[in-house]
N, C-alpha and C positions, 0 to 999 in steps of 0.2 A: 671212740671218736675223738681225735684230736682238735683242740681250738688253734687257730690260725695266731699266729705271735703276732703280737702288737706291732703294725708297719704303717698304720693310720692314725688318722684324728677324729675322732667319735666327738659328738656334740649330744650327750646323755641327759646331762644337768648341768647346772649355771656351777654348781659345786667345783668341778670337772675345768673351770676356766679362772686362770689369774685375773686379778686387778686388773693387770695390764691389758690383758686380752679383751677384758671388757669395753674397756674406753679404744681402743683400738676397732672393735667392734662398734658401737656406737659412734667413734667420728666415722669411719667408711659408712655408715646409715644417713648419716645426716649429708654426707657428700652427693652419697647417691638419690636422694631427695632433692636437692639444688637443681643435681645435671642430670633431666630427664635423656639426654643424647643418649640413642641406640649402643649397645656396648659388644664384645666379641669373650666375654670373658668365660662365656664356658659353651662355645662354636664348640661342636662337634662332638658336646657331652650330652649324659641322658641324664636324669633325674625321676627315679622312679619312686613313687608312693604306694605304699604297701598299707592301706588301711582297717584297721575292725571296727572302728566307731564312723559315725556318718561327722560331716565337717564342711562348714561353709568356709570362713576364712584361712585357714589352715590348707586347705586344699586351693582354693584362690588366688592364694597368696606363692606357695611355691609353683605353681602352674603359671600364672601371669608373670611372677618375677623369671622364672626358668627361661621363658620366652624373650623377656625384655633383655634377657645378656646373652640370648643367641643360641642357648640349648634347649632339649624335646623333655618333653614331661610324660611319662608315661601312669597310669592311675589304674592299681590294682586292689579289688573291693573284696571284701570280705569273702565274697560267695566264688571268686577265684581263685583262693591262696588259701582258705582257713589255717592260718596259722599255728602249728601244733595238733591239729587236729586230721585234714586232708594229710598233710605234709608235716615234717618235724622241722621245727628253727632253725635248724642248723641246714638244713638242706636247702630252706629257701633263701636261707642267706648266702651260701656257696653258689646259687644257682644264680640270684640277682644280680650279686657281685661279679660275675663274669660278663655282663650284658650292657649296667646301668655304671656312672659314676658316681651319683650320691644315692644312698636312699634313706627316704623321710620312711619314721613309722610312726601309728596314731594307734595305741594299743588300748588292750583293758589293764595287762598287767604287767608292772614295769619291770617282772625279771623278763618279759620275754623278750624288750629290749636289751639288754644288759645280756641276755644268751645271743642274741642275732649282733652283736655289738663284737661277741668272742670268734665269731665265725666270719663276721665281712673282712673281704681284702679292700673295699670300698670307707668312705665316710657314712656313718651314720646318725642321723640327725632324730631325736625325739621331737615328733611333734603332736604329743601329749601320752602322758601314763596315768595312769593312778595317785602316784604318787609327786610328780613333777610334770611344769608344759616351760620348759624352760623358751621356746621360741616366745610365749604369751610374755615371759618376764622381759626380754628384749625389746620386745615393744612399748613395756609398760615403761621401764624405765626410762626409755627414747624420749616417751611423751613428756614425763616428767621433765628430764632434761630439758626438751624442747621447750618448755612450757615456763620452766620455775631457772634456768637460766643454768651455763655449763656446771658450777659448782655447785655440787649437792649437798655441801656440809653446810647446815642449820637449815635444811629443810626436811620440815615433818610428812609424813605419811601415816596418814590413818587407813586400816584395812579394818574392816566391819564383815564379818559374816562367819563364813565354815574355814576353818584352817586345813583347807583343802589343797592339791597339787598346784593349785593359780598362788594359793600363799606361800607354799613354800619355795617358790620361782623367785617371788616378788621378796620375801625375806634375802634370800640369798643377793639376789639384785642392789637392795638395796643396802645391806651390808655392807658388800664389794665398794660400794663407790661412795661411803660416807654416810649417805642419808640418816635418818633419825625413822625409824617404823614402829609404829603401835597398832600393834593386831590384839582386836577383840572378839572374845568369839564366846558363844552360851560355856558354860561347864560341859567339859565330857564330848569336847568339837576343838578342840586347841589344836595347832601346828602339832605336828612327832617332834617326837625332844630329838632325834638325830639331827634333823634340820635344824630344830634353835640350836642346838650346840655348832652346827658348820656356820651358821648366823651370825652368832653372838662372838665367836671366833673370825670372820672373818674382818666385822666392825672394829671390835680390838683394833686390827692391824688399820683401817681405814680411818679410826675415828668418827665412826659410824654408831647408833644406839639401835638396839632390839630391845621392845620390850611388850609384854603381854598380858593382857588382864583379857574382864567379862565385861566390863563397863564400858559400850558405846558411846558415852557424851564424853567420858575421859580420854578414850579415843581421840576423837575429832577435836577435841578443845583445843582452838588456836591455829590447828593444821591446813598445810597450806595444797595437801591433797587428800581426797578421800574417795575410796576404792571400794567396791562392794562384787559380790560373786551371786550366784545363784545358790540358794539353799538346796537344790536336790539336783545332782549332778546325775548327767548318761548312769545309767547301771543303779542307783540309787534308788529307782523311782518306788519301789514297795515300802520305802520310809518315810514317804510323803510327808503322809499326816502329823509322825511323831516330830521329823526335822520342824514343820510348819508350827507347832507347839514349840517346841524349843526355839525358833529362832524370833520368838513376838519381842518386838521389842529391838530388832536391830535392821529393821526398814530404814534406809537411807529415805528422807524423807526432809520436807524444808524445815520442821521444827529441827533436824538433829543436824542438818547441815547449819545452822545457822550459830551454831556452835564454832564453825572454824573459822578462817580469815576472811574478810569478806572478797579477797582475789582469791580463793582456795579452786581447785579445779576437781571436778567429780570424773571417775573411771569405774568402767564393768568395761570385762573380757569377750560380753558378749555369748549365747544368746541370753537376754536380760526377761527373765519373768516380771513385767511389767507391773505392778502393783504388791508384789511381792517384795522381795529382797529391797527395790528403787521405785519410788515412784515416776508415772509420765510426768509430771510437775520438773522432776529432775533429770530426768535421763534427758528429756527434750530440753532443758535448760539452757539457761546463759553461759552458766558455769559447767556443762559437762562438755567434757573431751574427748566422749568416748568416740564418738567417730574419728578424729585424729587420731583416734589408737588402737583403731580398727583397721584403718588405710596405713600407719605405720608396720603395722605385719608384714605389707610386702616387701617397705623398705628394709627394713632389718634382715628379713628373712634373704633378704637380695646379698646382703653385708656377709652374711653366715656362710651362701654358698662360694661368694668368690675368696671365702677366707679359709674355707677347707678346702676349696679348690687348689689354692696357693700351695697351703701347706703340705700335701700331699706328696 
């Protein structure tokens, strides 16, 4: 079986996207945030979602925005498509691609993106793997920006928890565009060195810092964001217990936020295990953003589609 030659623009990982492309991405987010005006930019296109994980924002977010610029969202669930299993990747991405003009996927495992990637004549948009949720990093970054002001050079970011596919989004992100990130995470939960190397590589060029330790208060000391994730991600759940062991001690909580600046702003990707990972003291707070950075999904995600729409 032959893979279809490269004649598109795939949206895999943040890795996958220039500097440039980045803030070019982000100013279209912030424009389109301004000018809620009705738009035609993708009249008479489809945008189908092919998902195996279940998803609130992610699925919301390109369903509402698909609509808001004039095109049909169509949502195919696990128990229609089975992925590889019913059907081979390759098949349903030759077959989708005939029908839809973008399609999102929401997978378990990120080669099977990266196979339906070789076979669409369409865009293909990750939204979420295992390994990377790069739409999550576009938002996250949006907020920041929005937030800490256009230039991100000497702004810190602190990220607390599992160096999981939301950190290595947010590494690359924050790379790309200057920022300063310190991710901490227990022993034996660190980011993949593949990412801190496309990271630490990409700051080089921006003037950007990555750096990584286990110590939470070193973290946040000073930082003018701090980010936290869920300790036990979709697919995980049989590690409960031992994740909950290993991660005592890196609850975002007001003793450890009180550490950063006191304008710092707090972020989770959302859904937020409550008392866990964040407490309601903080997630409900003065200082968290997380809902502006939950509502920024659509915008960004809005930025994404007419820019592979464009490209095309």
């Amino acid at each position: 079986m032959t893979a279809v030659a490269s004649r598109v623009r795939h949206f895999v990982s943040i890795a996958d996207v220039e500097a440039d492309e980045l803030w070019t991405l982000l100013d279209l987010a912030a424009r389109l945030k301004t000018d809620r005006s009705p738009r035609r930019d993708l009249a008479g296109r489809s945008v189908a979602l092919v998902f195996e994980k279940p998803s609130l924002r992610t699925r919301l977010s390109f369903d509402v925005g698909t609509a808001q610029l004039g095109g049909h969202c169509v949502y195919l669930s696990p128990a229609e498509v089975g992925l590889g299993r019913r059907e081979s990747v390759s098949d349903v991405a030759r077959v989708v691609g005939r029908m839809a003009d973008v399609v999102v996927l929401r997978v378990n495992a990120h080669e099977t993106i990266e196979e339906f990637a070789r076979y669409s004549e369409v865009p293909v948009v990750n939204g979420l793997s295992d390994l990377s949720h790069p739409c999550q990093g576009l938002a996250d970054i949006f907020t920041i920006r929005e937030r800490k002001g256009p230039d991100l050079h000497g702004v810190t970011i602190a990220y607390v928890g599992d160096g999981n596919n939301v950190a290595h989004s947010l590494m690359l992100c924050a790379a790309k565009t200057g920022a300063t990130l310190r991710v901490a995470t227990p022993p034996g939960y660190e980011p993949l060195a593949r990412f801190r190397q496309l990271a630490d590589a990409a700051a080089r060029a921006s003037g950007g810092r990555i750096e990584c330790g286990t110590d939470p208060r070193w973290a946040v000391d000073g930082a003018d964001v701090v980010y936290t994730d869920v300790w036990t991600s979709m697919g995980q759940e049989q590690e409960y217990e031992r994740r909950r062991r290993a991660f005592h001690g890196y609850q975002v909580n007001a003793q450890l936020l009180a550490g950063a600046k006191s304008d710092a702003i707090v972020l989770h990707d959302l859904p937020a295990h409550r008392g866990e990972e964040i407490t309601d003291e903080i997630l409900d707070g003065p200082q968290s953003a997380v809902f502006d950075q939950a509502e920024n999904r659509l915008h960004t995600e809005k930025a994404l589609l007419c820019w592979l729409g464009a490209r095309r």
